[in-house]
C-alpha positions as CSV (number, residue, x, y, z in Angstrom):
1,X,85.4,121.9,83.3
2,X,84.9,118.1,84.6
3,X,87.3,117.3,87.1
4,X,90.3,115.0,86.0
5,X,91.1,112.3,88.5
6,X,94.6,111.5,88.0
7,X,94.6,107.9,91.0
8,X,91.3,106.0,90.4
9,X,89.9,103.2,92.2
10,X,92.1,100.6,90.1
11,X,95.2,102.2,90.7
12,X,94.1,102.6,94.9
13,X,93.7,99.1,94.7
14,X,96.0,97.7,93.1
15,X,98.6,99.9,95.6
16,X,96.6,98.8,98.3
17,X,97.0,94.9,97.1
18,X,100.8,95.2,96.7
19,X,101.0,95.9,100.4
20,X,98.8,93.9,102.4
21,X,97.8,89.9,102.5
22,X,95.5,88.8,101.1
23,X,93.4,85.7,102.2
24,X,91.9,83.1,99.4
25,X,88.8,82.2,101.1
26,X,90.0,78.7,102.3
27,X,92.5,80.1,104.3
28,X,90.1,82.3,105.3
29,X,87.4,79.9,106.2
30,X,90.6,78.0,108.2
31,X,91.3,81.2,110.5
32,X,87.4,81.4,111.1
33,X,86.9,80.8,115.1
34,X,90.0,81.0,116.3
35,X,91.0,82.9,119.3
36,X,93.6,85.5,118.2
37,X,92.1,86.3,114.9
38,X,89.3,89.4,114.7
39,X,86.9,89.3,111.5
40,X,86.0,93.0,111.1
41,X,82.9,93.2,108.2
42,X,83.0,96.8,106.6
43,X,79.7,96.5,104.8
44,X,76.9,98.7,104.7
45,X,74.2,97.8,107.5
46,X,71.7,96.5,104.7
47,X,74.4,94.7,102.8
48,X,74.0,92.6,106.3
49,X,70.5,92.8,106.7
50,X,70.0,91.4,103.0
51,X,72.7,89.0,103.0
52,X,73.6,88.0,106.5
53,X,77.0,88.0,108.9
54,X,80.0,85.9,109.4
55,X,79.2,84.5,112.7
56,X,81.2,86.3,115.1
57,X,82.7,89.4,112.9
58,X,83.0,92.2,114.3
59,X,80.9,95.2,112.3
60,X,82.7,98.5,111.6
61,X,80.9,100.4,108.9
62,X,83.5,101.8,106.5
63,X,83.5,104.9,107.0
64,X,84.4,104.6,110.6
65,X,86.9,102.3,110.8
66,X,90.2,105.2,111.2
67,X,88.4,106.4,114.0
68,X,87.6,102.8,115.7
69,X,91.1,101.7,115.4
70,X,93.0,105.1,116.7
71,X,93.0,104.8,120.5
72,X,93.0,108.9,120.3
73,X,89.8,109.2,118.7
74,X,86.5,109.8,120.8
75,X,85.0,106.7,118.4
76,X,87.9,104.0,119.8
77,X,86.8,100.8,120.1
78,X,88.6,98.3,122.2
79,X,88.2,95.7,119.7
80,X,91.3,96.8,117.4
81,X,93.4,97.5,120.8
82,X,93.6,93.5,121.6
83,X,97.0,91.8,120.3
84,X,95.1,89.7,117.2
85,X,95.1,89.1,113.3
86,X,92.3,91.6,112.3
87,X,90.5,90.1,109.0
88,X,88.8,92.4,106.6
89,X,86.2,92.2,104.4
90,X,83.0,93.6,102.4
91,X,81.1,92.2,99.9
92,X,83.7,91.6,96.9
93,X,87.2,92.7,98.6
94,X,87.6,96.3,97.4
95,X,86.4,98.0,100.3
96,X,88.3,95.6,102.6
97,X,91.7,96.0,100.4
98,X,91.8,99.4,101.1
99,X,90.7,99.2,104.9
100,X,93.5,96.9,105.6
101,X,95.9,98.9,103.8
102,X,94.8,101.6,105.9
103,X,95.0,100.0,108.4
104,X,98.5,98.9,108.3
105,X,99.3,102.1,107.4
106,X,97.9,103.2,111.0
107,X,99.9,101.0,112.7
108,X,97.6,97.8,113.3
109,X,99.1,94.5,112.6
110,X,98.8,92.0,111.0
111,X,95.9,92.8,108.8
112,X,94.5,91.1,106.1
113,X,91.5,90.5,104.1
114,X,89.6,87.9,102.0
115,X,90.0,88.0,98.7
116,X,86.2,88.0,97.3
117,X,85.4,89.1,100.1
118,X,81.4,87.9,101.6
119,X,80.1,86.6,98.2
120,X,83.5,84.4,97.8
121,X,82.5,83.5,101.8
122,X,79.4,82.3,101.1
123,X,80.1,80.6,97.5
124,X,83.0,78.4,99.4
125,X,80.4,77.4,102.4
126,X,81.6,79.4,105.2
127,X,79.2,79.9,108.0
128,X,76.6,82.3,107.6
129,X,74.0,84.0,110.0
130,X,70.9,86.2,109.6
131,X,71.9,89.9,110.9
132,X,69.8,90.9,112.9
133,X,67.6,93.7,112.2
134,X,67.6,97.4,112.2
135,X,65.8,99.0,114.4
């Protein structure tokens, strides 16, 4: 008997979209460079590697971003400990609705994430650098 998911990905999302801000990429592309705001890029390594980096983003790959924020984990990074907006995104803004609202859910704050995400980035202009390669 098939299993019978009874939340899918729409329904996480849309959850997730009720609860958080989200960024249209101007805004977005306005926030780029400042000080006290953190761009944290969830996408895969060769998501990078194919399509290059927000200059200056932090990378935390998705599935270790719980245990990079939480201070009590062995995988803490000091990066989400600092007092700053922490900006989200992958390559169309699923994965980085549901990180933020995870991570507001965690405790960090403010969160937020760019509506598009990458591909709405680089359609708008924003700055964009090769990643460097894996080794």
């Amino acid at each position: 008997m098939p299993q019978t998911i009874t939340r899918g990905y729409k329904t996480l999302l849309d959850e997730a979209s009720a609860k958080i801000r989200t960024l249209p990429t101007p805004e977005a592309l306005a926030l780029h460079g400042r000080e006290d705001v953190v761009f944290v890029d969830l996408r895969d390594p060769r998501e990078l590697e194919r399509e290059g980096r927000i200059p200056g983003a932090v990378h935390c790959p998705r599935g270790m971003l719980e245990f990079w924020i939480d201070p009590e984990s062995p995988y803490h990074k000091p990066v989400f400990a600092q007092d700053k907006t922490f900006v989200f995104f992958c390559a169309a803004g699923w994965r980085s609705a549901l990180s933020a609202a995870t991570a507001q859910d965690m405790g960090l704050k403010p969160v937020a994430h760019i509506e598009g995400g990458f591909t709405a980035w680089k359609k708008a202009g924003g700055p964009v650098e090769a990643a460097a390669k894996s080794a």
